[in-house]
Each structure stands twice: as C-alpha cells, then as structure tokens.
PDB file with SEQRES, HELIX, SHEET and CRYST1 records, atoms N, CA, C and O in Angstrom:
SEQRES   1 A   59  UNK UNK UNK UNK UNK UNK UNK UNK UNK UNK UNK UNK UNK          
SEQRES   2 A   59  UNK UNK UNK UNK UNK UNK UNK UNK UNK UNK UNK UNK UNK          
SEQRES   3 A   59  UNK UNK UNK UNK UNK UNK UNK UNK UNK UNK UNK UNK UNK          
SEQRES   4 A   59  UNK UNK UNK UNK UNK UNK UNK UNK UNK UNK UNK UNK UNK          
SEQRES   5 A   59  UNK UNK UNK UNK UNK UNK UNK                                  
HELIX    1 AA1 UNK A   29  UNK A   32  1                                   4    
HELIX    2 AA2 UNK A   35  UNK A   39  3                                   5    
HELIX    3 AA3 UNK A   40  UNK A   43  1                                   4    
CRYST1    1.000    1.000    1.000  90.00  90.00  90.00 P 1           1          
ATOM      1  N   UNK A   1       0.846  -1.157   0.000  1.00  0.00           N  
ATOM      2  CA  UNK A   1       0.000   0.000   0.000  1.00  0.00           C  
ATOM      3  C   UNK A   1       0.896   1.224   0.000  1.00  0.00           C  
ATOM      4  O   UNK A   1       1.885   1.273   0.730  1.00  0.00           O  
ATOM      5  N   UNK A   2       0.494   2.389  -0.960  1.00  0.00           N  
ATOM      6  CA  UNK A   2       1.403   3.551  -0.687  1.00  0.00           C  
ATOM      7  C   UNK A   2       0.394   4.723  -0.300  1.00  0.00           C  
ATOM      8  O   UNK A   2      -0.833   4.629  -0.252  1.00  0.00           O  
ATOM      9  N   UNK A   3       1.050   5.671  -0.076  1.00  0.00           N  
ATOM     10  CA  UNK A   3       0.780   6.803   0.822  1.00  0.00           C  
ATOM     11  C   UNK A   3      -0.243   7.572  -0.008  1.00  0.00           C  
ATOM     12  O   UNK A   3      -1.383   7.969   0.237  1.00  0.00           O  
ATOM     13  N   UNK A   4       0.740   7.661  -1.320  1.00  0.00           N  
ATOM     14  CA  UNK A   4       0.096   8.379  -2.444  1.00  0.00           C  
ATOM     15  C   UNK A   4      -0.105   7.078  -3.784  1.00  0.00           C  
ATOM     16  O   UNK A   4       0.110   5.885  -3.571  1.00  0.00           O  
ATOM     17  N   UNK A   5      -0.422   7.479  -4.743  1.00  0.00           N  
ATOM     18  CA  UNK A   5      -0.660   6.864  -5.924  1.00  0.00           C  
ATOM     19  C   UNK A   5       0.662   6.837  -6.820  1.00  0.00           C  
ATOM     20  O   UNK A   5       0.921   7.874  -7.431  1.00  0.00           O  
ATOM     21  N   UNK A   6       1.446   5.842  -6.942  1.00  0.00           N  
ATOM     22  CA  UNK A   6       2.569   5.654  -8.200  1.00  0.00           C  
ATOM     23  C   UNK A   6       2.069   6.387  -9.560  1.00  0.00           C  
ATOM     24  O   UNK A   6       0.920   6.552  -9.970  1.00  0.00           O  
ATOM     25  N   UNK A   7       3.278   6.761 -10.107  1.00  0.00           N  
ATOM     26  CA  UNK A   7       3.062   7.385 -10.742  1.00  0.00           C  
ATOM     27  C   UNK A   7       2.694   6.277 -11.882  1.00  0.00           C  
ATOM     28  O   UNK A   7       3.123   5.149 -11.643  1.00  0.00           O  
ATOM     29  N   UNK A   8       1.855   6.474 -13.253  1.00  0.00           N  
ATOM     30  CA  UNK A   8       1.757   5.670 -14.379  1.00  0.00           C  
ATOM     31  C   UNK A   8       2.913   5.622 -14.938  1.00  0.00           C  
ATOM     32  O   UNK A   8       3.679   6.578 -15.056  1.00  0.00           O  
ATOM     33  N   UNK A   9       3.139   4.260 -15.393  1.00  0.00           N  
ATOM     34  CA  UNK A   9       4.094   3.716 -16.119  1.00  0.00           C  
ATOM     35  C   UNK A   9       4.507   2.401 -16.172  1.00  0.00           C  
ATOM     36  O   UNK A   9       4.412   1.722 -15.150  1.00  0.00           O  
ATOM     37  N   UNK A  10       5.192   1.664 -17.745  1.00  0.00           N  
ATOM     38  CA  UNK A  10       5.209   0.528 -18.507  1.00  0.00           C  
ATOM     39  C   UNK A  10       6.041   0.024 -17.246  1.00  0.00           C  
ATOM     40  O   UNK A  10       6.129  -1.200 -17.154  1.00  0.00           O  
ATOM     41  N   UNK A  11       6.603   0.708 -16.359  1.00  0.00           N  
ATOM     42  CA  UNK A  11       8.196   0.080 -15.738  1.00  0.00           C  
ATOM     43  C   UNK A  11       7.568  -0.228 -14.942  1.00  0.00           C  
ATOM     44  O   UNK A  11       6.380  -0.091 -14.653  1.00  0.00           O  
ATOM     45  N   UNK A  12       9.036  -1.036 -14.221  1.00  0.00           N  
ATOM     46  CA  UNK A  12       8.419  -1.867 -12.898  1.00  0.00           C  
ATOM     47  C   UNK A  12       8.640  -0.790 -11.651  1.00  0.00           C  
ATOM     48  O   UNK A  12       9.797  -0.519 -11.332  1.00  0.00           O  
ATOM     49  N   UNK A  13       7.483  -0.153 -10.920  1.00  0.00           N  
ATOM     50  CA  UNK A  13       7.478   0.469  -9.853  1.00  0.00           C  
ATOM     51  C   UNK A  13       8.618   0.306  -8.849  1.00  0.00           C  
ATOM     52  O   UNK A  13       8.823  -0.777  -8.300  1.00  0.00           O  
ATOM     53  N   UNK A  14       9.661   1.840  -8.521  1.00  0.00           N  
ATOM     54  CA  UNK A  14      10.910   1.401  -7.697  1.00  0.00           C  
ATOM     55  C   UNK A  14      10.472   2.116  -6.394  1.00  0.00           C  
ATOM     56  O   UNK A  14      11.258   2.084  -5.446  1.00  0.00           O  
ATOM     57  N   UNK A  15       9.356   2.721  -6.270  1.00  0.00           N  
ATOM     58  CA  UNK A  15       8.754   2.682  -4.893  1.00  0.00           C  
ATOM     59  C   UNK A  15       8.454   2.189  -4.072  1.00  0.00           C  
ATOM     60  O   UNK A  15       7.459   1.474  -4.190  1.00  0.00           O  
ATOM     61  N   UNK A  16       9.246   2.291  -2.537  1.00  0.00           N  
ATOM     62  CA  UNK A  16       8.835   1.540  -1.721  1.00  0.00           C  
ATOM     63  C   UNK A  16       7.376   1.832  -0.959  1.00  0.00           C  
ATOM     64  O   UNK A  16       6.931   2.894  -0.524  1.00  0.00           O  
ATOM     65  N   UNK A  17       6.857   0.619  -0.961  1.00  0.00           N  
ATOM     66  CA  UNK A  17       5.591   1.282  -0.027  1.00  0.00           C  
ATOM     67  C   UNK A  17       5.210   1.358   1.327  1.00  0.00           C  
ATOM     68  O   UNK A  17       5.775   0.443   1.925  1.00  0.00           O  
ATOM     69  N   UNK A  18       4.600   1.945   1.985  1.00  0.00           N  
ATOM     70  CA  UNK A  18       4.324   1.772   3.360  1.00  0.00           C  
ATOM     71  C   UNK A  18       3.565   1.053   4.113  1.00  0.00           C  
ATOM     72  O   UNK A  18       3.361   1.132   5.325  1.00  0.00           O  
ATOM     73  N   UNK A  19       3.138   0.310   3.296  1.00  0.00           N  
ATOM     74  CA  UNK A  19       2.689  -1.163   4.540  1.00  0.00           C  
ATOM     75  C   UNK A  19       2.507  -2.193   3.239  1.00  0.00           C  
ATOM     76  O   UNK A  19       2.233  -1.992   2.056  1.00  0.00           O  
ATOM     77  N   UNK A  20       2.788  -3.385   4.018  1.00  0.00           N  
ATOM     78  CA  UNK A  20       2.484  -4.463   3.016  1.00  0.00           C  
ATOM     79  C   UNK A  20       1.965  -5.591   3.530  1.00  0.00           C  
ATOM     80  O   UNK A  20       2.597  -6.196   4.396  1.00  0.00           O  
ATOM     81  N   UNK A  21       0.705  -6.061   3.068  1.00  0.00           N  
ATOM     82  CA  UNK A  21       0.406  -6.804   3.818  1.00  0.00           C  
ATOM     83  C   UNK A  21       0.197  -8.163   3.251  1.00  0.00           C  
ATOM     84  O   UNK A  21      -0.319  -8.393   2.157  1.00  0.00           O  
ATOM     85  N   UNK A  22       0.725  -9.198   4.247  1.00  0.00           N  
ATOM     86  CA  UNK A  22       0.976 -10.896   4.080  1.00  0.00           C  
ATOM     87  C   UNK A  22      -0.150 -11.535   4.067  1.00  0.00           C  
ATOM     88  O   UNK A  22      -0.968 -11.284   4.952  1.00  0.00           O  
ATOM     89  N   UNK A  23      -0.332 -12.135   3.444  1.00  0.00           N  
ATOM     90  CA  UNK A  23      -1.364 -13.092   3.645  1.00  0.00           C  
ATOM     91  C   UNK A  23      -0.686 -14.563   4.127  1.00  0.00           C  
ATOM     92  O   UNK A  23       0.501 -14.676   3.819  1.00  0.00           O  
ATOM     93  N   UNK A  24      -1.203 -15.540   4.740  1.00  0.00           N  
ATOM     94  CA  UNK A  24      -0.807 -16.694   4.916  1.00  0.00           C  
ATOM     95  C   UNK A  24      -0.901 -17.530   4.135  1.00  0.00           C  
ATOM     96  O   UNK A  24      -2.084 -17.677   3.830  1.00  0.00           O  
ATOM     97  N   UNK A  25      -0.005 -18.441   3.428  1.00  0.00           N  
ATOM     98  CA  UNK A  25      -1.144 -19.284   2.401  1.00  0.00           C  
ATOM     99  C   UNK A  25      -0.658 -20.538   2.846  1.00  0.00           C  
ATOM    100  O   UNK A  25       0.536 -20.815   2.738  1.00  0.00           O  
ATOM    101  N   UNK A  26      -1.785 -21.605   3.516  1.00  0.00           N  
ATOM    102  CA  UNK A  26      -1.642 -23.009   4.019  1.00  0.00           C  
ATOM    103  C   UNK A  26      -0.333 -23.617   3.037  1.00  0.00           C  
ATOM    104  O   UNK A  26      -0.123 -23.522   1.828  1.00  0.00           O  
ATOM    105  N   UNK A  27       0.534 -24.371   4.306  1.00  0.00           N  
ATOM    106  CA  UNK A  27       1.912 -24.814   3.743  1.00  0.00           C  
ATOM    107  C   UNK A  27       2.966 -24.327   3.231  1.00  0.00           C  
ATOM    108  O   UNK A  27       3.837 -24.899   2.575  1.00  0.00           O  
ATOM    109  N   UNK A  28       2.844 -22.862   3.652  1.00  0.00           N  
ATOM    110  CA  UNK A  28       3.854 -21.722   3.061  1.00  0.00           C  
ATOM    111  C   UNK A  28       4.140 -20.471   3.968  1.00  0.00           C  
ATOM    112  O   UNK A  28       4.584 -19.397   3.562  1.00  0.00           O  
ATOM    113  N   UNK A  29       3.608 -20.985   6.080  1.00  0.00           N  
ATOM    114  CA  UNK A  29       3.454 -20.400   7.083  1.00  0.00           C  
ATOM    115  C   UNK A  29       4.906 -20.194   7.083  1.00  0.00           C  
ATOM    116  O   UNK A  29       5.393 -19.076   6.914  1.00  0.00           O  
ATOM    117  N   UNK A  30       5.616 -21.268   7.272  1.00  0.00           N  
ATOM    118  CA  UNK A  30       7.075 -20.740   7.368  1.00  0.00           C  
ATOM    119  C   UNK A  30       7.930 -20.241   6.251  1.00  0.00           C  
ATOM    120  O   UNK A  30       9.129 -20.422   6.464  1.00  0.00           O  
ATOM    121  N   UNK A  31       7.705 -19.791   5.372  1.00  0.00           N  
ATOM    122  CA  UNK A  31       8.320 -18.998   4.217  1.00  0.00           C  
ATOM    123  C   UNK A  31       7.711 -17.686   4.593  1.00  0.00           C  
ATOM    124  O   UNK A  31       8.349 -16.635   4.651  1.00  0.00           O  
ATOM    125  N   UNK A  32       6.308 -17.827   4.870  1.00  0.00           N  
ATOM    126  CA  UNK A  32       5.753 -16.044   4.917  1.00  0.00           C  
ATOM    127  C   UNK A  32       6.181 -15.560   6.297  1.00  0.00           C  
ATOM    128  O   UNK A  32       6.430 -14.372   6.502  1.00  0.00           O  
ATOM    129  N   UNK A  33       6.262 -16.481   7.226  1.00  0.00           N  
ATOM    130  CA  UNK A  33       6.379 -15.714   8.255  1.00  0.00           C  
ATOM    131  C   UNK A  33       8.688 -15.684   8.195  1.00  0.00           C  
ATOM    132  O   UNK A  33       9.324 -14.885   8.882  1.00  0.00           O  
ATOM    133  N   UNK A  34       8.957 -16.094   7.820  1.00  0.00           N  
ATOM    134  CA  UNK A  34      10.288 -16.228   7.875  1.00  0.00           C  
ATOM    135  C   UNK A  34      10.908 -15.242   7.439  1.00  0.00           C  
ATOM    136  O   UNK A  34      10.233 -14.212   7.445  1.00  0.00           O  
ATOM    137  N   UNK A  35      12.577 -15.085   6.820  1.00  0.00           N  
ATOM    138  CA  UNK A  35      12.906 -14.479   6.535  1.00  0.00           C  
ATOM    139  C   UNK A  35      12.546 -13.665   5.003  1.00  0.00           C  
ATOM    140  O   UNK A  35      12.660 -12.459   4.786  1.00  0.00           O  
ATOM    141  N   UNK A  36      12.307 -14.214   4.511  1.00  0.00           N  
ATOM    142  CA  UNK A  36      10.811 -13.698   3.379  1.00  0.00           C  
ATOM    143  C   UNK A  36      10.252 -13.189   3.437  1.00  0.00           C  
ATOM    144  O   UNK A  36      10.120 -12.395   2.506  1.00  0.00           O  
ATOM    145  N   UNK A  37       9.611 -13.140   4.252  1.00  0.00           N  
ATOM    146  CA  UNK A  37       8.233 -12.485   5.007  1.00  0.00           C  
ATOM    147  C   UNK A  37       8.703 -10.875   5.438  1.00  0.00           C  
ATOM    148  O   UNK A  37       9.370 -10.044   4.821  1.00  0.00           O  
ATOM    149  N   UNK A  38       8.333 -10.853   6.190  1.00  0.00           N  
ATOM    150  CA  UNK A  38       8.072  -9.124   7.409  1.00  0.00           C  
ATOM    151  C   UNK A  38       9.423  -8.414   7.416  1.00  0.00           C  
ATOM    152  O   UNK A  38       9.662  -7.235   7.156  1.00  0.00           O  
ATOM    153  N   UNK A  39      10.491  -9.678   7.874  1.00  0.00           N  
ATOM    154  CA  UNK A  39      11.901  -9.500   8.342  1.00  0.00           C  
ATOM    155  C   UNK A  39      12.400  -8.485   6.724  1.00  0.00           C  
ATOM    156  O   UNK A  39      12.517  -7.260   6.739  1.00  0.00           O  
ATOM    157  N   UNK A  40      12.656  -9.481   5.288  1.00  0.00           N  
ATOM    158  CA  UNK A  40      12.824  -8.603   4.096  1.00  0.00           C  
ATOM    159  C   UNK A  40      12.273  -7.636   4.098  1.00  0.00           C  
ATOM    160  O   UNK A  40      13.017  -6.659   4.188  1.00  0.00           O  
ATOM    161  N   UNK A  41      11.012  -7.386   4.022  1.00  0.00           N  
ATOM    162  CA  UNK A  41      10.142  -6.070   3.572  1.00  0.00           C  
ATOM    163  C   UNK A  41      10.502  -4.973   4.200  1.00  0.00           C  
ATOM    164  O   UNK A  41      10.672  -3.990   3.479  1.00  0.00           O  
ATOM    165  N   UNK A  42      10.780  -4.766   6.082  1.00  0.00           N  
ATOM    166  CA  UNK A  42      11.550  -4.485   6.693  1.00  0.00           C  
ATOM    167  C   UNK A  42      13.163  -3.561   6.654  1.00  0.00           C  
ATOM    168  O   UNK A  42      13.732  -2.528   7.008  1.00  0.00           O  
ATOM    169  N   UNK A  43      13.280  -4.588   6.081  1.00  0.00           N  
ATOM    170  CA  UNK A  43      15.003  -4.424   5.571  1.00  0.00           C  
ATOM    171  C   UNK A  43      15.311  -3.220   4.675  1.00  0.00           C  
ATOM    172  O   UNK A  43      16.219  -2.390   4.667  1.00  0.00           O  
ATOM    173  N   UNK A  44      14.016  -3.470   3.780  1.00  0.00           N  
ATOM    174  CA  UNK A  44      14.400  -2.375   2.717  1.00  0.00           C  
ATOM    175  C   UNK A  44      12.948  -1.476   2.463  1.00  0.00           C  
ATOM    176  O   UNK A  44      12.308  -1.339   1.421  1.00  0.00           O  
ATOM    177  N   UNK A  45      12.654  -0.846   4.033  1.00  0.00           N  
ATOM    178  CA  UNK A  45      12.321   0.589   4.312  1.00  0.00           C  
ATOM    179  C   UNK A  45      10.688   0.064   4.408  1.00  0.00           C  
ATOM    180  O   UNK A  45      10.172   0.607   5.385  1.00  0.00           O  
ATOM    181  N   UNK A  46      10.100  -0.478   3.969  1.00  0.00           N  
ATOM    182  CA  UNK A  46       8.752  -0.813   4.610  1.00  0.00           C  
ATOM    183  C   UNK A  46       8.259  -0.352   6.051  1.00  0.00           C  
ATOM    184  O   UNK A  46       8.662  -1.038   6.991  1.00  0.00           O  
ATOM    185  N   UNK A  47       7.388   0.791   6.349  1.00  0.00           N  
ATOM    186  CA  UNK A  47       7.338   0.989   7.421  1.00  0.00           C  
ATOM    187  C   UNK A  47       6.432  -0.051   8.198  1.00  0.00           C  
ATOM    188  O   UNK A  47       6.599  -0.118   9.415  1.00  0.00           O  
ATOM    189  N   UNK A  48       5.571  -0.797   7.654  1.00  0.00           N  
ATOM    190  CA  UNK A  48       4.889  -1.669   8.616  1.00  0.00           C  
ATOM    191  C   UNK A  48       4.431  -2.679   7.356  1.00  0.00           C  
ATOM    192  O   UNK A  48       4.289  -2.365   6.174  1.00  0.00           O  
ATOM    193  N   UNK A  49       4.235  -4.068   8.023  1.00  0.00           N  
ATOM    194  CA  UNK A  49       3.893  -4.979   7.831  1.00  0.00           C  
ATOM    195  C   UNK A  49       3.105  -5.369   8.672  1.00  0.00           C  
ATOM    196  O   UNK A  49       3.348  -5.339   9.879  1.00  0.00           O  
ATOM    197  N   UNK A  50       1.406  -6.049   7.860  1.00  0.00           N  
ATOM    198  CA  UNK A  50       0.411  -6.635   8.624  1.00  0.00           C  
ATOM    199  C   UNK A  50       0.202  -8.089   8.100  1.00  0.00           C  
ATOM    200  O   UNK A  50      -0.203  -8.133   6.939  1.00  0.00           O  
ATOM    201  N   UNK A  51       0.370  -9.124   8.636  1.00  0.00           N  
ATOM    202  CA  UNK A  51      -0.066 -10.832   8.308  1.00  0.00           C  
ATOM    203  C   UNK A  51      -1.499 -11.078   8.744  1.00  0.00           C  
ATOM    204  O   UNK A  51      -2.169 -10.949   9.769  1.00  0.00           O  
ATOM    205  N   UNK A  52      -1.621 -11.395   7.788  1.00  0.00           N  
ATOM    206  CA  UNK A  52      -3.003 -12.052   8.035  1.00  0.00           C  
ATOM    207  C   UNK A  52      -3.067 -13.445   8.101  1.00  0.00           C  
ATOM    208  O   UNK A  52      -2.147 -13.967   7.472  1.00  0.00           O  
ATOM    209  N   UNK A  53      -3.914 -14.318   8.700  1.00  0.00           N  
ATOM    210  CA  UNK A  53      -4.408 -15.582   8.540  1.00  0.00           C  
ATOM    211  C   UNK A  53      -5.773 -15.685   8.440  1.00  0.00           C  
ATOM    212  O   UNK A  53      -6.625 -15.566   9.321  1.00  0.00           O  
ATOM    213  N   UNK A  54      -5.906 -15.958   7.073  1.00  0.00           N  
ATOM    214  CA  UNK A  54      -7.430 -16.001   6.962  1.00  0.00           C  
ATOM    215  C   UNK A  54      -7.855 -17.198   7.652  1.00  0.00           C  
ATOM    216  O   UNK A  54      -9.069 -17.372   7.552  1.00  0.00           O  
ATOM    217  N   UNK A  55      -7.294 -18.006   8.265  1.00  0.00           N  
ATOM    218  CA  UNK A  55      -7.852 -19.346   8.460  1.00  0.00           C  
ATOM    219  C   UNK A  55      -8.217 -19.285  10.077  1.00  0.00           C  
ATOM    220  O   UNK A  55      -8.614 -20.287  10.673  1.00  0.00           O  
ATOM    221  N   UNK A  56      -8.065 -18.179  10.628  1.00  0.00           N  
ATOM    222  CA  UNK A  56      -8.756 -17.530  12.304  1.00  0.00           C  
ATOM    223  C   UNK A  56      -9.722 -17.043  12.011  1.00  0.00           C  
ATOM    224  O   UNK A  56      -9.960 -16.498  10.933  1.00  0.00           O  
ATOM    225  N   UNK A  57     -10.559 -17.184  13.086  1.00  0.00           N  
ATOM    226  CA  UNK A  57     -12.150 -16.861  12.765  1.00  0.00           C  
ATOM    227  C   UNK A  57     -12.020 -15.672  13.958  1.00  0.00           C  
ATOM    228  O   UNK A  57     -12.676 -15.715  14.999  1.00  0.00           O  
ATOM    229  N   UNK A  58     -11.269 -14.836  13.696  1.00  0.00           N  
ATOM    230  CA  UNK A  58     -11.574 -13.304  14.261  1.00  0.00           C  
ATOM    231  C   UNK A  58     -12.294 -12.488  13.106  1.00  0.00           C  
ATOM    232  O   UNK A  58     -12.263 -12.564  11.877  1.00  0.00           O  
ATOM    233  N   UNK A  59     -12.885 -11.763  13.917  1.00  0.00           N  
ATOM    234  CA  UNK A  59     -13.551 -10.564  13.893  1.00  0.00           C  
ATOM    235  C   UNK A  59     -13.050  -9.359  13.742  1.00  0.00           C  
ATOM    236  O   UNK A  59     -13.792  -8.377  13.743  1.00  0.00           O  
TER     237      UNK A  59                                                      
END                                                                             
C-alpha cells in the first residue's frame, strides 16, 4: 500500500511502499512468516507490515 498513488508507467514500480500486507497461504506459514516475510520487507524501508491468517475466525 502507498501513501500516495505511483506514478503511471510501462516500468516496474521502484517505490517503496508503506505497509504491506501478508497473507498466509496453508503450507507456506514458514516462508511467509520467515525471513521472506516481514523480516525482508523491513530491511528495505517498509514501514509496517500486517499478516493475516485467513484461516482464524476473528472478527
């Protein structure tokens, strides 16, 4: 998610954005939550990361 709107264009977006959010996907908990996951995004300026698990029945 970014703050503002990227600008249009054919290229591949070199904006970092400010939150990104994980989804879980069954059998791939420890890749998303691992160093892959939060920890990378992190690394290179992501101000927040949110995981989700759709498979909790919160509210």
């Amino acid at each position: 998610m970014f703050c503002a709107e990227p600008p249009d264009s054919d290229e591949a977006i070199e904006l970092i954005p400010a939150v990104v959010v994980e989804i879980l996907s069954p059998g791939y908990e420890d890749k998303d939550l691992g160093p892959d996951g939060a920890p990378f995004y992190l690394t290179y300026g992501v101000r927040d990361v949110v995981v989700f698990d759709p498979r909790q029945k919160e509210e």
